[in-house]
C-alpha positions as protocol buffer text, in pm:
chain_id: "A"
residue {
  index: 1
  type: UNK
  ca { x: 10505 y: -1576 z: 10494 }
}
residue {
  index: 2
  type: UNK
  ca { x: 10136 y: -1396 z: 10504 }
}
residue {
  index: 3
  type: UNK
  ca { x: 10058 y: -1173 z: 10214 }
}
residue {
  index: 4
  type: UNK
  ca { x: 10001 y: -789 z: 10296 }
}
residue {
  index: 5
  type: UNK
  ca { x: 9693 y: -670 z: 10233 }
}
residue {
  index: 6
  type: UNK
  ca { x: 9750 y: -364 z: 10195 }
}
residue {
  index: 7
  type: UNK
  ca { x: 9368 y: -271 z: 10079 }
}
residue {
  index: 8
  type: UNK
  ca { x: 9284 y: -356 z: 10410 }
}
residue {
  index: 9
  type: UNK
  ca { x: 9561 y: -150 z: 10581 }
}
residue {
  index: 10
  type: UNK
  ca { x: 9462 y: 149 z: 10391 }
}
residue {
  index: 11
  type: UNK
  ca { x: 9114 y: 98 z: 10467 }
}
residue {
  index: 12
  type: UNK
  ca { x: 9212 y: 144 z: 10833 }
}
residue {
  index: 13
  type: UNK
  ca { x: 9404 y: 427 z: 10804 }
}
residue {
  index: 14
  type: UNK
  ca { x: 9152 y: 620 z: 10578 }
}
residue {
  index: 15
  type: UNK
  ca { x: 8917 y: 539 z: 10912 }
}
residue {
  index: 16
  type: UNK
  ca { x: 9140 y: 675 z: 11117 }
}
residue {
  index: 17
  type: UNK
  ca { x: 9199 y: 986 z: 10851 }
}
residue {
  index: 18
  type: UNK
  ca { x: 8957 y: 1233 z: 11051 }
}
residue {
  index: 19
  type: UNK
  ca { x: 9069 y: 1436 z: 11396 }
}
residue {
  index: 20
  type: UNK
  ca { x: 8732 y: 1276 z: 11550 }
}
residue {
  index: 21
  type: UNK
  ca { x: 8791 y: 949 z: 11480 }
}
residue {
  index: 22
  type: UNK
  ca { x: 9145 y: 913 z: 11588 }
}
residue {
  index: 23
  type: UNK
  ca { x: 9046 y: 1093 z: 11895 }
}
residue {
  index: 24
  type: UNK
  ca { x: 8778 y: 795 z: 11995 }
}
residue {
  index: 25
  type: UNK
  ca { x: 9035 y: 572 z: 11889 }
}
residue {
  index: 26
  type: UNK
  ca { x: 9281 y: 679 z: 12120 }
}
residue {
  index: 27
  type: UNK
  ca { x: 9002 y: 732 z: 12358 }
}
residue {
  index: 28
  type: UNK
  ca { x: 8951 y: 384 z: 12294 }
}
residue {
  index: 29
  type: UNK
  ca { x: 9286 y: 253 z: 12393 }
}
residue {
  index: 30
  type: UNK
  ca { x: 9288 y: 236 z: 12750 }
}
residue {
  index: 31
  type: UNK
  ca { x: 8935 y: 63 z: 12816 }
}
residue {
  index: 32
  type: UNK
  ca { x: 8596 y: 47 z: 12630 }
}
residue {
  index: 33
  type: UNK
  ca { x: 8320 y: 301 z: 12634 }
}
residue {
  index: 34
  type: UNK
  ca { x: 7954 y: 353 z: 12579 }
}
residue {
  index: 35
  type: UNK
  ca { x: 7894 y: 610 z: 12354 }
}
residue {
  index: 36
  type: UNK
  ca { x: 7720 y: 880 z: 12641 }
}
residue {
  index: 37
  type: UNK
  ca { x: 8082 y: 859 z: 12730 }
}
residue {
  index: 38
  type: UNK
  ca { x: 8226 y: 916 z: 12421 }
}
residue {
  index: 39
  type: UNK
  ca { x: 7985 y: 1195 z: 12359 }
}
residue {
  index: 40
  type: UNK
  ca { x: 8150 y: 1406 z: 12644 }
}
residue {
  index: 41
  type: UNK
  ca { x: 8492 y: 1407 z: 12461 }
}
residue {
  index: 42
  type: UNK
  ca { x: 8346 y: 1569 z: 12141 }
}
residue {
  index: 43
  type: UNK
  ca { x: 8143 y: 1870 z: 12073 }
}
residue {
  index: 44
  type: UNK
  ca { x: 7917 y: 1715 z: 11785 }
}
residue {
  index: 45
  type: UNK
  ca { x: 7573 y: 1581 z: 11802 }
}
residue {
  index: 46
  type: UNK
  ca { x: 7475 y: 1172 z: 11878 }
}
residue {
  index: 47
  type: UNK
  ca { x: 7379 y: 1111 z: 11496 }
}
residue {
  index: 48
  type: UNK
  ca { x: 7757 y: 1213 z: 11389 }
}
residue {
  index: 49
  type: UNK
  ca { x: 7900 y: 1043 z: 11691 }
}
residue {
  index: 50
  type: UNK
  ca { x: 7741 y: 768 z: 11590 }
}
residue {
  index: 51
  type: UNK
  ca { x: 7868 y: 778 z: 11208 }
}
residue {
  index: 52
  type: UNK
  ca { x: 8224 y: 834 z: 11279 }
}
residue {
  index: 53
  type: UNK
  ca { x: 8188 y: 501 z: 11509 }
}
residue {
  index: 54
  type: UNK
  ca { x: 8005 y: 326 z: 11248 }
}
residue {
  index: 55
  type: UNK
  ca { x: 8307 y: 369 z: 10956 }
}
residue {
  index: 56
  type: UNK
  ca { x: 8553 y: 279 z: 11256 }
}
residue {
  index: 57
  type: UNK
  ca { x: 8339 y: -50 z: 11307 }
}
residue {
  index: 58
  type: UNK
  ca { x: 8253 y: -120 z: 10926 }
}
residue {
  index: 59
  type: UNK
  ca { x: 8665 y: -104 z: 10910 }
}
residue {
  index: 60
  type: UNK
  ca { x: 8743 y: -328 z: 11167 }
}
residue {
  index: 61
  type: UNK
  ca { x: 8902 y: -97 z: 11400 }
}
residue {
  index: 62
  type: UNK
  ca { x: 8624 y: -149 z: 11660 }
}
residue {
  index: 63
  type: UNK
  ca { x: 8423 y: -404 z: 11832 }
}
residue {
  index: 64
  type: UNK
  ca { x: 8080 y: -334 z: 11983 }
}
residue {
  index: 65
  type: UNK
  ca { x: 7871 y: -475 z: 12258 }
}
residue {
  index: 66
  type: UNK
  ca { x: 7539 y: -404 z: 12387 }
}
residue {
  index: 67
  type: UNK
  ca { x: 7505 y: -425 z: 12750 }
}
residue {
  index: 68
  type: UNK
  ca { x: 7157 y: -335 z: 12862 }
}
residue {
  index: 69
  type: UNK
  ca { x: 7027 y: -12 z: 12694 }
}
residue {
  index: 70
  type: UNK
  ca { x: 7388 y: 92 z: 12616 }
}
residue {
  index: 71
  type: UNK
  ca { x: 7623 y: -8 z: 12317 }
}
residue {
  index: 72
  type: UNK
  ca { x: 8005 y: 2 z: 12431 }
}
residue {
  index: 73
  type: UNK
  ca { x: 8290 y: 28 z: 12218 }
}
residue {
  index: 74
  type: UNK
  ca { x: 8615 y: -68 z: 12222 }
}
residue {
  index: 75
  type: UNK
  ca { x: 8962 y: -117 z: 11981 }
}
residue {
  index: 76
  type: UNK
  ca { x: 8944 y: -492 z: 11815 }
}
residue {
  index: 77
  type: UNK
  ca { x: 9321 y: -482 z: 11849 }
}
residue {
  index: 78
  type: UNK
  ca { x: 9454 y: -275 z: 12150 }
}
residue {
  index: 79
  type: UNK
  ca { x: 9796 y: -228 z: 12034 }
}
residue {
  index: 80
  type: UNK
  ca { x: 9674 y: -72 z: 11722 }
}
residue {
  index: 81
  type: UNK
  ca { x: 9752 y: 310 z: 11800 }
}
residue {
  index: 82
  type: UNK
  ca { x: 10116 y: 160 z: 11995 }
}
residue {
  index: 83
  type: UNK
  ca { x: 10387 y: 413 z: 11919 }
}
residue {
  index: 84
  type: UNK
  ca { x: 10199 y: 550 z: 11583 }
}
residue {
  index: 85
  type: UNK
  ca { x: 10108 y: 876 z: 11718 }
}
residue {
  index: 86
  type: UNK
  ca { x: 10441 y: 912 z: 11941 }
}
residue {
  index: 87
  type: UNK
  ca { x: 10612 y: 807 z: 11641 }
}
residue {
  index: 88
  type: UNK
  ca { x: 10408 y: 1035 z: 11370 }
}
residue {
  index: 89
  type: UNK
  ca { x: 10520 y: 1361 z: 11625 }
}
residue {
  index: 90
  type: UNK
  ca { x: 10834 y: 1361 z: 11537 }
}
residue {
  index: 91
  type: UNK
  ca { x: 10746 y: 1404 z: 11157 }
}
């Protein structure tokens, strides 16, 4: 049987802590993104864009890939936001 880590889990979900973040996440789900993409879902300069993406990555949530001039993002795990936030409405 694995061991938990559970210092890694809570890292995670103290990533996915702020309204921003889970947002992009979500965002995220369905198919990656380059961030002039992202920017149109959020009403916050590039620079803070660009930090909440950063402690997503630094997490492990997301994966990164430059393509050209652009960096697109996208969930590591897809599944990751399954059922969580249909299950958290019912709290």
């Amino acid at each position: 049987m694995k061991a938990v880590n559970y210092e890694k889990h809570a890292e995670i979900f103290k990533s996915l802590g702020h309204p921003t973040r889970l947002m992009l996440a979500h965002k995220l789900k369905k198919k990656e993104l380059c961030v002039c993409e992202l920017n149109e879902f959020v009403d916050i300069d590039q620079s803070t864009l660009s930090r909440h993406l950063k402690v997503l990555k630094d997490a492990g949530v997301l994966k990164s890939e430059k393509k050209s001039m652009q960096v697109f993002y996208s969930l590591r795990v897809p599944c990751l936001l399954d059922n969580v936030l249909e299950c958290i409405e019912d709290l």
